[in-house]
C-alpha positions in Angstrom: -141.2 -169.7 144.7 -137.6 -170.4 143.5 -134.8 -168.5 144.9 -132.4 -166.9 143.4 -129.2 -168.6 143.4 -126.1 -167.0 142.6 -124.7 -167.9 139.7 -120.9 -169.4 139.4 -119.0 -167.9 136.1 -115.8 -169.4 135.5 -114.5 -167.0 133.3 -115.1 -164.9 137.0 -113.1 -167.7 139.5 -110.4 -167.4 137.3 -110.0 -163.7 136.9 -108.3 -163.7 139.9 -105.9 -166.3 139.7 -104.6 -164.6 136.1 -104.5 -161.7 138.1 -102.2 -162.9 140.9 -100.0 -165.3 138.9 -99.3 -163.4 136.0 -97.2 -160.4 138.2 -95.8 -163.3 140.1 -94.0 -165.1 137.0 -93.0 -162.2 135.5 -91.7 -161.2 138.9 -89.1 -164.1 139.7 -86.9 -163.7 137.1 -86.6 -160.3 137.3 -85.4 -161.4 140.8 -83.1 -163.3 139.5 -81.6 -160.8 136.9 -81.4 -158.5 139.8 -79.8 -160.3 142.2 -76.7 -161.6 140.1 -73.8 -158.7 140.7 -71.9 -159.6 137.4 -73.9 -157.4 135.2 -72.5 -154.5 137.0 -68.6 -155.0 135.8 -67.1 -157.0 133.1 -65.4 -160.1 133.6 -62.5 -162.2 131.5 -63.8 -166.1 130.5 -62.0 -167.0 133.3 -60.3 -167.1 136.5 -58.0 -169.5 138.8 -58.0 -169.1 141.9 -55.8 -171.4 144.6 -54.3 -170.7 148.1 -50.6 -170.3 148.5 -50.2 -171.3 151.9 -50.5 -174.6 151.4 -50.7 -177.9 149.1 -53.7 -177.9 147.3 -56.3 -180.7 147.9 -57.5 -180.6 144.5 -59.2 -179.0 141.3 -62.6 -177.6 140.9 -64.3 -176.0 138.5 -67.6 -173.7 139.4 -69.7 -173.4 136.5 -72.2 -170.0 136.7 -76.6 -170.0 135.8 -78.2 -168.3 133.2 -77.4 -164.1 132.9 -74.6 -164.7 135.4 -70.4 -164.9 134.7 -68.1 -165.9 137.2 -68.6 -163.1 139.6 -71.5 -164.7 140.7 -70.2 -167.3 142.5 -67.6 -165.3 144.3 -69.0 -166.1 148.0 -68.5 -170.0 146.5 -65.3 -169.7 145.5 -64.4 -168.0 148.6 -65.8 -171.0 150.8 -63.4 -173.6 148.0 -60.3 -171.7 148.0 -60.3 -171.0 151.7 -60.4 -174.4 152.1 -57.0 -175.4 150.2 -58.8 -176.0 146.8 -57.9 -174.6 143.7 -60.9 -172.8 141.3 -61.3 -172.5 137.7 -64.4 -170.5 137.3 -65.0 -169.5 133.7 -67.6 -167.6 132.0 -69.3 -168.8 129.3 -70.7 -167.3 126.8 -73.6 -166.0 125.4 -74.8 -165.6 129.2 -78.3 -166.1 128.5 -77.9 -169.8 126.9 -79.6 -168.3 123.3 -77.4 -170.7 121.7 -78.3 -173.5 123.3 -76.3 -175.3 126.3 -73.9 -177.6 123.8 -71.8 -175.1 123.0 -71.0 -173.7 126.5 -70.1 -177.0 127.6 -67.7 -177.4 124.9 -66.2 -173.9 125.9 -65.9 -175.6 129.3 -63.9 -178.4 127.8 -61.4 -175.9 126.3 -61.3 -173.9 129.3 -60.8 -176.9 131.3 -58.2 -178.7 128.8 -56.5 -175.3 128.5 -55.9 -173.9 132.0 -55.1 -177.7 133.6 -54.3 -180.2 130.3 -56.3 -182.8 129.3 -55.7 -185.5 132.1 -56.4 -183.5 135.6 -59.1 -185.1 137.3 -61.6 -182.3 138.8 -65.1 -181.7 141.0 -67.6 -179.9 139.4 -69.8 -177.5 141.3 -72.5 -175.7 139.2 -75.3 -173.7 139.8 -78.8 -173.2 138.5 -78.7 -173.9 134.8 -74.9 -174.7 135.0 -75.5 -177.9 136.3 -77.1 -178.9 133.0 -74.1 -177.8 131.5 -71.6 -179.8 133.4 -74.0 -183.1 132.5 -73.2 -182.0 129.1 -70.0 -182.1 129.4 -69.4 -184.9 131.6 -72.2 -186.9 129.5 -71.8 -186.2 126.3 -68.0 -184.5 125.9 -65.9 -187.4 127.2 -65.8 -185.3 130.7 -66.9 -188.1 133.1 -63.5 -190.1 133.6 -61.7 -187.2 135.1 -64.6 -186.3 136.9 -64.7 -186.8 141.1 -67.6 -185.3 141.5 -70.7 -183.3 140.4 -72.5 -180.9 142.8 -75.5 -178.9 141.5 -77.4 -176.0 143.7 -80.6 -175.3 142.5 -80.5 -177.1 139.0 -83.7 -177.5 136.8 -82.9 -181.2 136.5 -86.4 -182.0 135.3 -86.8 -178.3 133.8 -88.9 -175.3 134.9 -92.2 -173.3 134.1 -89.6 -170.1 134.2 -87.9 -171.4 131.0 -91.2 -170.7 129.0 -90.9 -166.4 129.9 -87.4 -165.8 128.2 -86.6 -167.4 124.4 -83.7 -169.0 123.3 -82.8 -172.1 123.0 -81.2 -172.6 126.0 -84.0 -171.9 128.1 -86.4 -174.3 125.5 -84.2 -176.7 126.7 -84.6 -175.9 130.6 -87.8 -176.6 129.6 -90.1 -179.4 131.3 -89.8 -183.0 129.1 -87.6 -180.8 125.8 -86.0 -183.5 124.0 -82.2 -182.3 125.8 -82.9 -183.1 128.9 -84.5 -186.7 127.9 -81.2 -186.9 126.3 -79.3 -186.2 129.8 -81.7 -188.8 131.3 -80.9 -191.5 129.1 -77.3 -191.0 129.7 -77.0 -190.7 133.0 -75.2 -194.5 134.1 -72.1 -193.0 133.3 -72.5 -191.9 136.5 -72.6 -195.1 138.0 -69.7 -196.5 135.1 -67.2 -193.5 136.6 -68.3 -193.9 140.2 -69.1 -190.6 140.2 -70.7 -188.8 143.3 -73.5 -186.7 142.6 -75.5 -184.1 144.7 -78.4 -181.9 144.1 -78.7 -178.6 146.7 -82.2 -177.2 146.5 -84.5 -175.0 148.8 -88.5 -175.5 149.0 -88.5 -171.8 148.7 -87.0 -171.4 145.3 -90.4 -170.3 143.1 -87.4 -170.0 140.3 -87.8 -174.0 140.5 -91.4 -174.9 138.9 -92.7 -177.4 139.7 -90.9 -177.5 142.9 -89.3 -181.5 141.6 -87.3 -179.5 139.5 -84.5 -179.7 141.1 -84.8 -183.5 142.7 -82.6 -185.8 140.8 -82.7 -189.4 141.8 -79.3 -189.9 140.2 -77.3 -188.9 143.9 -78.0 -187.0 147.1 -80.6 -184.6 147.2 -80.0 -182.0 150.0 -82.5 -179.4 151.1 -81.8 -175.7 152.5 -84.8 -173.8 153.6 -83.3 -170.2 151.0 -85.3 -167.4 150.2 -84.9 -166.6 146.5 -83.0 -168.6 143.8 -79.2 -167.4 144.4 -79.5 -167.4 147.9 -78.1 -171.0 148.0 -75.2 -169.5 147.1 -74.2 -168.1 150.1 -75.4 -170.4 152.8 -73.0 -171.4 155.0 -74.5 -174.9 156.3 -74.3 -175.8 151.9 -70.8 -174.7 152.1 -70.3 -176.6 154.7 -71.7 -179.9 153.4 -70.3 -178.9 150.1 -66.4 -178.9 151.6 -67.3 -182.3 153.9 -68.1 -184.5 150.5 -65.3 -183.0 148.4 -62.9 -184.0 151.2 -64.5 -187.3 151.3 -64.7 -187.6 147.2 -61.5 -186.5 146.4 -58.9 -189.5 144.7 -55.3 -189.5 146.3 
């Protein structure tokens, strides 16, 4: 007599794995919307910010992520200044990239060219999508000789699954293999040509980052922080303090 043997329904494994993933996609950025603070107030395109006290070491410019202005980075700019640095963070517009990531880094250029002329040399430290930005600009917008360094936290460098829930076509850019970032790939020995430090921040934890190489680029340093969520890199003190040690090593005389 045969037995009965329980018959395996695919359509039935993966019920269940729809069933978890789905709430957990749709879940992270929300968390990420929620956990930015500058939706709650507005804010000009920009703000300088030096200390008084003393000399200042040098320029940098802290370039926000995606639905975020410049109040997002405040606990950053807090670590910078409070070191004898002086900020330019601007906020670019639209904050959701829908018009692609070109045009914010050429609002950076003005922003930067405006507030400090067109020959100060400058670090860059940009988070999440903002780092793409900044390769933009340093790549593609004649940014890279005045540049002494480029520090991302959390950057899609080699895009992310979450770019696929929001449209635009920033985010289709943020996107794993889109045709912009093949573009940033191809350029990226101006690094080298500059002598340009680079440094990618990124935490194992960050689900924002699919797949979790997202953020590894082989062009510099890649540094990892065990953060919860996505802007929690943001405020931890040992990145701050790695962050302060290589722009005091970087910076030109």
């Amino acid at each position: 007599m045969k037995k009965n043997l329980p018959r395996c329904s695919a359509n039935r494994d993966r019920t269940p794995v729809r069933t978890i993933l789905l709430p957990c996609l749709l879940t992270f950025p929300i968390l990420m919307i929620s956990c930015s603070t500058a939706r709650f107030e507005p804010a000009p395109d920009h703000q300088v910010a030096t200390k008084s006290t003393q000399v200042s070491k040098g320029k940098v410019v802290l370039v926000h992520g995606i639905f975020d202005t410049r109040i997002g980075l405040r606990p950053l700019r807090r670590a910078i200044v409070a070191d004898g640095y002086e900020c330019l963070v601007p906020s670019l517009k639209p904050v959701d990239g829908r018009k692609g990531l070109e045009p914010m880094a050429r609002q950076l250029r003005h922003l930067v060219d405006t507030e400090w002329g067109e020959n100060a040399e400058f670090s860059i430290v940009a988070f999440s999508m903002g780092g793409l930005v900044s390769r933009y600009y340093l790549q593609e917008l004649d940014g890279a000789n005045r540049c002494q360094g480029l520090y991302t936290i959390a950057t899609p460098h080699n895009g992310t699954y979450m770019a696929y829930l929001y449209p635009g076509r920033g985010t289709r850019q943020m996107r794993p293999e889109s045709a912009f970032l093949a573009n940033l790939e191809k350029g990226k020995h101006i690094y080298d040509t500059f002598d340009i430090p680079t440094t990618s921040y990124r935490s194992p934890l960050d689900m924002v980052m699919l797949p979790l190489r997202s953020p590894k680029w082989q062009q510099g340093d890649n540094i990892r922080f065990w953060s919860p969520i996505h802007p929690a890199l943001l405020w931890e003190k040992k990145l701050h303090e790695d962050l302060l040690k290589r722009l005091d090593a970087n910076r030109r005389p």
